[in-house]
Z-matrix of the N, CA and C atoms (Angstrom, degrees):
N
C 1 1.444
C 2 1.521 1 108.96
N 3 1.354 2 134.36 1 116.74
C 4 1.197 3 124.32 2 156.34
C 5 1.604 4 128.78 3 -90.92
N 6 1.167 5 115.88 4 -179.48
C 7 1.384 6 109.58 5 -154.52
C 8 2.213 7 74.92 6 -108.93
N 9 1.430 8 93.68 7 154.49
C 10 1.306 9 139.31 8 158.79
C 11 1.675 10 143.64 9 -97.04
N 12 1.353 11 120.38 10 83.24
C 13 1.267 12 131.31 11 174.05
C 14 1.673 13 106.36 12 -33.44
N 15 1.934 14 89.59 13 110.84
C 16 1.896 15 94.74 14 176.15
C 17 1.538 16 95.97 15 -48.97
N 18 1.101 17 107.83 16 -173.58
C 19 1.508 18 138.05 17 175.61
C 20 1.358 19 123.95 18 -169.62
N 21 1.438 20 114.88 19 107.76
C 22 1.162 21 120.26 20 173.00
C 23 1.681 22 112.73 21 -23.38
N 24 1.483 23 143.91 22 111.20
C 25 1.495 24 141.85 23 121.68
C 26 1.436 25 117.82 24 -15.79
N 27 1.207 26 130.57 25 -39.55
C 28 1.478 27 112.34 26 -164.42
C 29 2.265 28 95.30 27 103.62
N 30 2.053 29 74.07 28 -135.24
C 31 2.018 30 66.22 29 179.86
C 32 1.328 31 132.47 30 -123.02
N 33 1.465 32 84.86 31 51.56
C 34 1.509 33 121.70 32 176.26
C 35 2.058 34 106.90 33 -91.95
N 36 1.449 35 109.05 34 -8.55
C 37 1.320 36 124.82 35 -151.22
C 38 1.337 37 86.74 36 -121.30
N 39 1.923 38 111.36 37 125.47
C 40 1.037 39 127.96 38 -177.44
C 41 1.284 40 126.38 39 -46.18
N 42 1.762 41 102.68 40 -30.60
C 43 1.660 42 113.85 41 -163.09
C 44 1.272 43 101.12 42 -117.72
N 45 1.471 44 132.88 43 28.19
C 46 1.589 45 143.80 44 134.59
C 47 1.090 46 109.36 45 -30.55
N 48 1.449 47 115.96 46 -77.56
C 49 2.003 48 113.47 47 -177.53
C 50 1.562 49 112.32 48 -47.03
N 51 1.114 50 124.14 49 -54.76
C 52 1.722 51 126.16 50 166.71
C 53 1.583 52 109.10 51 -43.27
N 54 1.170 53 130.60 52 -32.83
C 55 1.152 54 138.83 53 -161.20
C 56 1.156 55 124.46 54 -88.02
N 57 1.728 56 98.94 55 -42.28
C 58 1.411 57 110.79 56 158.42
C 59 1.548 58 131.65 57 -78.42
N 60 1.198 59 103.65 58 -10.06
C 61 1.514 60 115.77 59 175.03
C 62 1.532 61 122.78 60 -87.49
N 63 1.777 62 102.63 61 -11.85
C 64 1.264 63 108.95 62 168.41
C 65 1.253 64 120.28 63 -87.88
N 66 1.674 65 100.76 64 -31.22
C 67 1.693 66 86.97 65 176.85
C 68 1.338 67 114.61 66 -94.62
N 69 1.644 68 125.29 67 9.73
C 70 1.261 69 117.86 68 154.03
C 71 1.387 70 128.76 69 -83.02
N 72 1.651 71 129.04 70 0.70
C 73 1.239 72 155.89 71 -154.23
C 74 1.853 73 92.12 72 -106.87
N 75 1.370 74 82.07 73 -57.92
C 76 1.880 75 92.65 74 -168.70
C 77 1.644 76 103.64 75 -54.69
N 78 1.431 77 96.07 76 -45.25
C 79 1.835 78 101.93 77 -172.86
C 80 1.392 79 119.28 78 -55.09
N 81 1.637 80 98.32 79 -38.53
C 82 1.760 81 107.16 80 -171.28
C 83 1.711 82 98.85 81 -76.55
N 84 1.455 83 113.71 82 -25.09
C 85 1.767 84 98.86 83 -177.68
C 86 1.366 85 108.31 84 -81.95
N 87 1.680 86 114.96 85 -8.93
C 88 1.896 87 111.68 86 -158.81
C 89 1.812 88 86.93 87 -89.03
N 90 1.437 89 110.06 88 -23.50
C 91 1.778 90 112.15 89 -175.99
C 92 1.354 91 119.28 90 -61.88
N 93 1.580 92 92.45 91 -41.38
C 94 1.738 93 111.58 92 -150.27
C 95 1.456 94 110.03 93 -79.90
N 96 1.300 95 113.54 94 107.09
C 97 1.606 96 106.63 95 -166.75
C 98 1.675 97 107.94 96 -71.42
N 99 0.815 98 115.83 97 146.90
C 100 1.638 99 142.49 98 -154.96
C 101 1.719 100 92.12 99 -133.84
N 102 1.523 101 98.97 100 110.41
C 103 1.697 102 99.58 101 -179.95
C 104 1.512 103 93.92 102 -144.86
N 105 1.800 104 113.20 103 166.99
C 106 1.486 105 110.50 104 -172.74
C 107 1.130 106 109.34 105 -61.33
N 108 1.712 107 135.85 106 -16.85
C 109 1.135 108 136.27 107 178.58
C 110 1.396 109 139.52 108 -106.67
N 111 1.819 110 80.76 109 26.10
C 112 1.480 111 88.82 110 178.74
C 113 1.792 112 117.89 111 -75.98
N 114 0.963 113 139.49 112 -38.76
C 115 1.318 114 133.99 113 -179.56
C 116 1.672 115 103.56 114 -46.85
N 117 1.422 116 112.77 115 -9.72
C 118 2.135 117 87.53 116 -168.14
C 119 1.380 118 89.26 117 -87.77
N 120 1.087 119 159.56 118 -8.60
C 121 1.195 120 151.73 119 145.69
C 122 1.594 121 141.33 120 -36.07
N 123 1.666 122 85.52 121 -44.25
C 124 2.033 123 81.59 122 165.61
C 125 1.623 124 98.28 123 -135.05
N 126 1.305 125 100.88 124 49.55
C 127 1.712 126 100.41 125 154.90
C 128 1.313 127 97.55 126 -49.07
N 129 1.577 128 118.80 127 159.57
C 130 1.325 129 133.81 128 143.08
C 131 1.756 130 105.53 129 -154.28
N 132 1.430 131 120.49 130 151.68
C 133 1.574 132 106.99 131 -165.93
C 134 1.891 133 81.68 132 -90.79
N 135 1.076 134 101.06 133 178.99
C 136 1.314 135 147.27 134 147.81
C 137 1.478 136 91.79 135 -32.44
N 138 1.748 137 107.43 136 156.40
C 139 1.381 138 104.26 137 158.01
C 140 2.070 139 102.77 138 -169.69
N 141 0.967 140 128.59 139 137.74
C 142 1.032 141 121.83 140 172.19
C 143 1.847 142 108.47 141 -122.58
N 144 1.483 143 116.35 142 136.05
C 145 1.510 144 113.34 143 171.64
C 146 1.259 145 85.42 144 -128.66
N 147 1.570 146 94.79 145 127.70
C 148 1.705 147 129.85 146 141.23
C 149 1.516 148 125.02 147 -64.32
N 150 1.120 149 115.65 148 170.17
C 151 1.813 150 129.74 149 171.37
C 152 1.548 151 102.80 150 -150.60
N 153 1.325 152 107.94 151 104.54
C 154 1.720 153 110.18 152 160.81
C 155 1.622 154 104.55 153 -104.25
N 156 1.181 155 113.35 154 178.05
C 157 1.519 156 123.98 155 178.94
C 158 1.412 157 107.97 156 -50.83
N 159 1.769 158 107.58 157 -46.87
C 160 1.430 159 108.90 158 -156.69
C 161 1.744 160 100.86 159 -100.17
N 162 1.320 161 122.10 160 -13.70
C 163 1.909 162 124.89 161 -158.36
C 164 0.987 163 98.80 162 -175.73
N 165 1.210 164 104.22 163 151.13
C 166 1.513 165 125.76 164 175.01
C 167 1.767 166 109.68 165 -109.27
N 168 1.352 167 109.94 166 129.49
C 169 1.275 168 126.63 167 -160.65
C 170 1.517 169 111.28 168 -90.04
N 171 1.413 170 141.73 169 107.32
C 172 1.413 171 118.31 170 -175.06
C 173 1.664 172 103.21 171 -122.64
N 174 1.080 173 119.25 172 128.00
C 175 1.784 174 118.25 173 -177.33
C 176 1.873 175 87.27 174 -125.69
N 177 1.771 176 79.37 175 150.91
C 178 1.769 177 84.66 176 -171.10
C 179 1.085 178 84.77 177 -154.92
N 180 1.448 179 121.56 178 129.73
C 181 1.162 180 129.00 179 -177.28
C 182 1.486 181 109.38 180 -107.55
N 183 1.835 182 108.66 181 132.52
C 184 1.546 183 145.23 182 -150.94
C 185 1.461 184 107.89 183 -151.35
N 186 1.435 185 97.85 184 47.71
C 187 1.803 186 98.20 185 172.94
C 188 1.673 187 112.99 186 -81.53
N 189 1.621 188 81.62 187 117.56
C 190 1.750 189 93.44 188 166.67
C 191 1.848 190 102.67 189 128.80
N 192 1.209 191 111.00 190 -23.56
C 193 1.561 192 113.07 191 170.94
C 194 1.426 193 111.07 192 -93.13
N 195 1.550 194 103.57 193 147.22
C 196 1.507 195 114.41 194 153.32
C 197 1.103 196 134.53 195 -95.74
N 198 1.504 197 113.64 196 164.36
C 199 1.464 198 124.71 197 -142.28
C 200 2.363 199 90.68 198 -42.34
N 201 1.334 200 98.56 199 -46.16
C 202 1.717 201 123.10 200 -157.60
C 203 1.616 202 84.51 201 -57.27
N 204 1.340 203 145.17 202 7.41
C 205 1.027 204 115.85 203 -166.60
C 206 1.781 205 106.62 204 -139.29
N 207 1.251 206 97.83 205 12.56
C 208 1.195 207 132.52 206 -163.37
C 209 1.591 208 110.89 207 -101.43
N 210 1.226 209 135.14 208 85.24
C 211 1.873 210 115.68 209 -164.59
C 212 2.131 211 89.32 210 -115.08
N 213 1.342 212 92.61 211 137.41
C 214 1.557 213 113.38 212 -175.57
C 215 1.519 214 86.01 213 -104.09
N 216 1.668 215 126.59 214 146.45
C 217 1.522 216 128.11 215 145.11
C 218 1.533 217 91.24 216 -126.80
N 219 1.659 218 89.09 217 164.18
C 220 1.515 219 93.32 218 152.76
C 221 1.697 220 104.09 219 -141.29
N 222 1.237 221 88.83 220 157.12
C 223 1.943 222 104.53 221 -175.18
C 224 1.880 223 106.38 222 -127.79
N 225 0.901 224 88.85 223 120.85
C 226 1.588 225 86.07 224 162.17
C 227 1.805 226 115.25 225 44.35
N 228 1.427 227 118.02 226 -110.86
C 229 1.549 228 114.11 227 160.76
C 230 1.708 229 105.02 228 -126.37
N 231 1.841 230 96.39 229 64.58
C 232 1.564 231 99.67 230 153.59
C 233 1.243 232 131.12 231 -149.28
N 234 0.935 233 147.98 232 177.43
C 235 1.531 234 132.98 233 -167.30
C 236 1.480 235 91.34 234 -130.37
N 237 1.597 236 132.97 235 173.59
C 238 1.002 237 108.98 236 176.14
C 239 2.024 238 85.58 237 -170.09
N 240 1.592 239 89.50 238 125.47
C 241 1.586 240 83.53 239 173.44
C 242 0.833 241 121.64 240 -129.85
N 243 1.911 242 128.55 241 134.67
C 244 1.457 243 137.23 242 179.73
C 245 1.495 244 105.86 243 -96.70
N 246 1.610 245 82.21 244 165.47
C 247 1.675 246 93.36 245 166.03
C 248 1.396 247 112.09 246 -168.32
N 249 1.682 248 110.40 247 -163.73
C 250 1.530 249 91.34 248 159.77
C 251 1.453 250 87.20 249 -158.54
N 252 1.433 251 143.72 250 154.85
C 253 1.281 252 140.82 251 164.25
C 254 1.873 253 89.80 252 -113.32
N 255 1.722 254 103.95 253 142.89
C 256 1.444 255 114.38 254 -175.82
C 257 1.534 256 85.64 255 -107.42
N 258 1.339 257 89.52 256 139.70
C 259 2.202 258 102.05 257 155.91
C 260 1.033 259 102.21 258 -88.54
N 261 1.434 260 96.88 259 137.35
C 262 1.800 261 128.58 260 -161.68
C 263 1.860 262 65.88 261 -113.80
N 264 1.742 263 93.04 262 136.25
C 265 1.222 264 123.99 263 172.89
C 266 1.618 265 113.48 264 -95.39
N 267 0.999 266 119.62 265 132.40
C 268 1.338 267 122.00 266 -155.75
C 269 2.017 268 102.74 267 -134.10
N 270 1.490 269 108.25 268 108.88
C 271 1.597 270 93.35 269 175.65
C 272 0.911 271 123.47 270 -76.23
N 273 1.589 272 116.34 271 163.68
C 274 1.358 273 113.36 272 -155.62
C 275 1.817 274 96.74 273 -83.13
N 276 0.797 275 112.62 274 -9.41
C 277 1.575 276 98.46 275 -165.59
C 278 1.892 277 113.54 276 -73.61
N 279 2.039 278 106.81 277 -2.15
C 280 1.039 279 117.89 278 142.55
C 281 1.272 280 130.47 279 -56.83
N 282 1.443 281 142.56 280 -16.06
C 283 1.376 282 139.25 281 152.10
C 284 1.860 283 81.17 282 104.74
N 285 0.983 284 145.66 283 54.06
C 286 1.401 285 135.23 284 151.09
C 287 1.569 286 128.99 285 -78.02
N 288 0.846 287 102.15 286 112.60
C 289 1.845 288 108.88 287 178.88
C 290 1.052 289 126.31 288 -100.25
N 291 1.619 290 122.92 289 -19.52
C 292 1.310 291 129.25 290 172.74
C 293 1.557 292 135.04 291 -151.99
N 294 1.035 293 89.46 292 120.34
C 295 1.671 294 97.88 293 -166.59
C 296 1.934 295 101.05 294 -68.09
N 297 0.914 296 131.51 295 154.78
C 298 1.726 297 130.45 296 168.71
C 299 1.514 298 92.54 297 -140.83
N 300 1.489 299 115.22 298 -92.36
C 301 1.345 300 118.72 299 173.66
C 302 1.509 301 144.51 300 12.09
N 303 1.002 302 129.42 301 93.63
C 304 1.600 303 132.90 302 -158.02
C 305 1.420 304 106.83 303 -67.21
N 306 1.335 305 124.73 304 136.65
C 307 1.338 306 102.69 305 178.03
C 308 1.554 307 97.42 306 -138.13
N 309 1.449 308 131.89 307 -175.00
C 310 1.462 309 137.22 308 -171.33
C 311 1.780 310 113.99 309 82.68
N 312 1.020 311 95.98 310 -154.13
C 313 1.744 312 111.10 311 -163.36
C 314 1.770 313 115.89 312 -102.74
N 315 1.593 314 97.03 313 119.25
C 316 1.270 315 104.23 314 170.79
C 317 1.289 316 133.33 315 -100.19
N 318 1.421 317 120.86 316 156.26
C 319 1.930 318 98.69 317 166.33
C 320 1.869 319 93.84 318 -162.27
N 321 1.417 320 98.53 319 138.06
C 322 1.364 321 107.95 320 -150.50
C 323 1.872 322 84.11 321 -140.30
N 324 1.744 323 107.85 322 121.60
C 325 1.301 324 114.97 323 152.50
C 326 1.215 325 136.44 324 -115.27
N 327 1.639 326 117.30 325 127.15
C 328 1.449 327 92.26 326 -179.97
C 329 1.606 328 102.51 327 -108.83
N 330 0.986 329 113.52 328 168.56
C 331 1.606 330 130.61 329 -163.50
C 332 2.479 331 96.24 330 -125.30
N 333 1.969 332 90.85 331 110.42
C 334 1.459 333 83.46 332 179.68
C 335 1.277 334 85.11 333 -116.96
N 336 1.738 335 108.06 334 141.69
C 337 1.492 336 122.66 335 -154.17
C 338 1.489 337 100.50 336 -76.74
N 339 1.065 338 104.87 337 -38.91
C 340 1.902 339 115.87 338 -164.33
C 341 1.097 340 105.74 339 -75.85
N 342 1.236 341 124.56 340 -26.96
C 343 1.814 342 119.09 341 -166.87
C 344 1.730 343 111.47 342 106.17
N 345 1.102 344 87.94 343 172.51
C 346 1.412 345 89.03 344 -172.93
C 347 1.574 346 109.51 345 -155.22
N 348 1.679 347 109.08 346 154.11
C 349 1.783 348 89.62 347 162.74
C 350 1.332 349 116.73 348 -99.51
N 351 1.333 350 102.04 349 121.03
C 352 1.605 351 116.32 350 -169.36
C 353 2.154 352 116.75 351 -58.04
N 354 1.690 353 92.46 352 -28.87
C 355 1.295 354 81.77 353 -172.15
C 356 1.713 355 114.85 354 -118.29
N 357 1.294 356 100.64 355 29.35
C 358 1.566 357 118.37 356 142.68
C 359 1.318 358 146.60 357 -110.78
N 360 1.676 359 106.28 358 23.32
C 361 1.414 360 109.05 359 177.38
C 362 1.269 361 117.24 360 -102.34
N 363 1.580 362 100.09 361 140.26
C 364 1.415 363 129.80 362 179.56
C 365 1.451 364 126.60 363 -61.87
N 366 1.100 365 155.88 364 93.04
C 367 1.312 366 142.11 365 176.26
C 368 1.752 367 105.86 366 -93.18
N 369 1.057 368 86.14 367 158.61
C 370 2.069 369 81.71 368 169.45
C 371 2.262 370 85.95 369 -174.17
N 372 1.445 371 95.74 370 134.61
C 373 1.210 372 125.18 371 156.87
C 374 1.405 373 144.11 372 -69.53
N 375 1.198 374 116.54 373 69.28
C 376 2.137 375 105.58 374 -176.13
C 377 1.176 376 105.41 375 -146.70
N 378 1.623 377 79.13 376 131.43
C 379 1.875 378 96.08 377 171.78
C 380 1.352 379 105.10 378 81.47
N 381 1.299 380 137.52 379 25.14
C 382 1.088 381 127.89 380 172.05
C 383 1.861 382 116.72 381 90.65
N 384 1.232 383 114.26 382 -4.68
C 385 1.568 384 142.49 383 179.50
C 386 1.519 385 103.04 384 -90.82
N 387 1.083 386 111.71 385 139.86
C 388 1.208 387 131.42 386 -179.32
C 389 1.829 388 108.79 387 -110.47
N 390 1.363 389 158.01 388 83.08
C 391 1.165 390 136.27 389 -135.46
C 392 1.702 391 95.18 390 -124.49
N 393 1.230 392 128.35 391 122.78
C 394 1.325 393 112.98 392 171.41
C 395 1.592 394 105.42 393 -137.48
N 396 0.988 395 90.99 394 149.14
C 397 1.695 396 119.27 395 -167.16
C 398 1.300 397 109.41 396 -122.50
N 399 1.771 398 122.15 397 114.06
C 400 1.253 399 139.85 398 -141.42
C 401 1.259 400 101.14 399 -135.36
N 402 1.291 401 128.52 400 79.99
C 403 1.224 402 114.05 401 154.84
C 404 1.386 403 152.04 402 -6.88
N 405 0.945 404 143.88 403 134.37
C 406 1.544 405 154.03 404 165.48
C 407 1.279 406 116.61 405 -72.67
N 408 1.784 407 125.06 406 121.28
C 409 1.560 408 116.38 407 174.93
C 410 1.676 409 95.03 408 -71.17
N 411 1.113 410 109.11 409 155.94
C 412 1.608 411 124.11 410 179.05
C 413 1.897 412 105.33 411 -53.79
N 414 1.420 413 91.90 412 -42.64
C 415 1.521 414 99.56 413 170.29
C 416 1.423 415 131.52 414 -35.49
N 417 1.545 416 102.68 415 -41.21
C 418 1.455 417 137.86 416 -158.73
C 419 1.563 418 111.26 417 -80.94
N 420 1.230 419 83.12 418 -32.28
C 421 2.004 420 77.25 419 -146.42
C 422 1.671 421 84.51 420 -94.99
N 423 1.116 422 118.17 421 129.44
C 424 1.498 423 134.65 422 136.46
C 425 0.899 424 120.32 423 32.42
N 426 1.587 425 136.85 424 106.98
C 427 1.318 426 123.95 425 160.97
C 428 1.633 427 131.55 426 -122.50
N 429 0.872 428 145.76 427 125.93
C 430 1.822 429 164.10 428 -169.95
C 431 1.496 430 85.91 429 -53.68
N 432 1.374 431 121.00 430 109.00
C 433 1.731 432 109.02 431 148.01
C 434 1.720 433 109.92 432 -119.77
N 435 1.370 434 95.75 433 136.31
C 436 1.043 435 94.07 434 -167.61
C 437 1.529 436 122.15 435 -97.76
N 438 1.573 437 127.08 436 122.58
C 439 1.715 438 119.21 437 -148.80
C 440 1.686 439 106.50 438 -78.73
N 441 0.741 440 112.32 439 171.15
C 442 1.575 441 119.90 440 -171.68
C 443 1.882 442 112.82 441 -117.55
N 444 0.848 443 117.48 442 120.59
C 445 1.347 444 113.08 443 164.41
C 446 1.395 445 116.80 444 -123.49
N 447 1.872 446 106.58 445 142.25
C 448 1.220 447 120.79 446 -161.29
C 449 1.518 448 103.95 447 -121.30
């Protein structure tokens, strides 16, 4: 008996769907132009949300902008923050070799399920932190009932 070299079937072969997803994967990266400036495009900062009893805490870190460059909305139950960081042009006769730094326009929403009161939140700026403090509708926040036995 000798042995026989498998041979791919086509898509009769379990690992066809995997197969085809690689060379549709490969195609979309051989398209997608890749330039030194591609990251200012999908900057987005950092962001952390809290939950205390009384507000929900959200810090998002935006090192390198000022407060003026910074725009807060709110919609319905979302908050929503823009920005833009500019590339500072740098000559070369500074010896620069590598760019890291994200630069261009962000906009980041978060969605708080419960609601919120829109026209008591706190923002405050330091250190490159963005910190906002979001109130709770009275509705929202938690309440103690206490059960009864008879």
């Amino acid at each position: 008996m000798s042995l026989v070299k498998w041979k791919d079937t086509g898509t009769l072969s379990p690992w066809s769907p995997l197969r085809d997803l690689e060379t549709r994967m490969n195609r979309l990266f051989k398209e997608f132009p890749v330039t030194a400036n591609w990251p200012s495009f999908v900057w987005a900062p950092a962001a952390d949300l809290r939950e205390t009893a009384d507000s929900y805490l959200l810090d998002v870190d935006v090192p390198g902008l000022t407060k003026e460059e910074i725009e807060l909305s709110v919609v319905d139950n979302y908050i929503t923050i823009k920005g833009e960081r500019k590339h500072e042009t740098k000559e070369e006769k500074e010896g620069y070799h590598l760019f890291e730094r994200y630069y261009g326009s962000f906009q980041r929403s978060f969605e708080i399920a419960g609601g919120f009161d829109a026209n008591n939140i706190a923002a405050r700026y330091e250190n490159g932190v963005l910190h906002l403090t979001v109130p709770k509708r009275e509705e929202a926040k938690p309440k103690l009932i206490e059960v009864k036995v008879n």
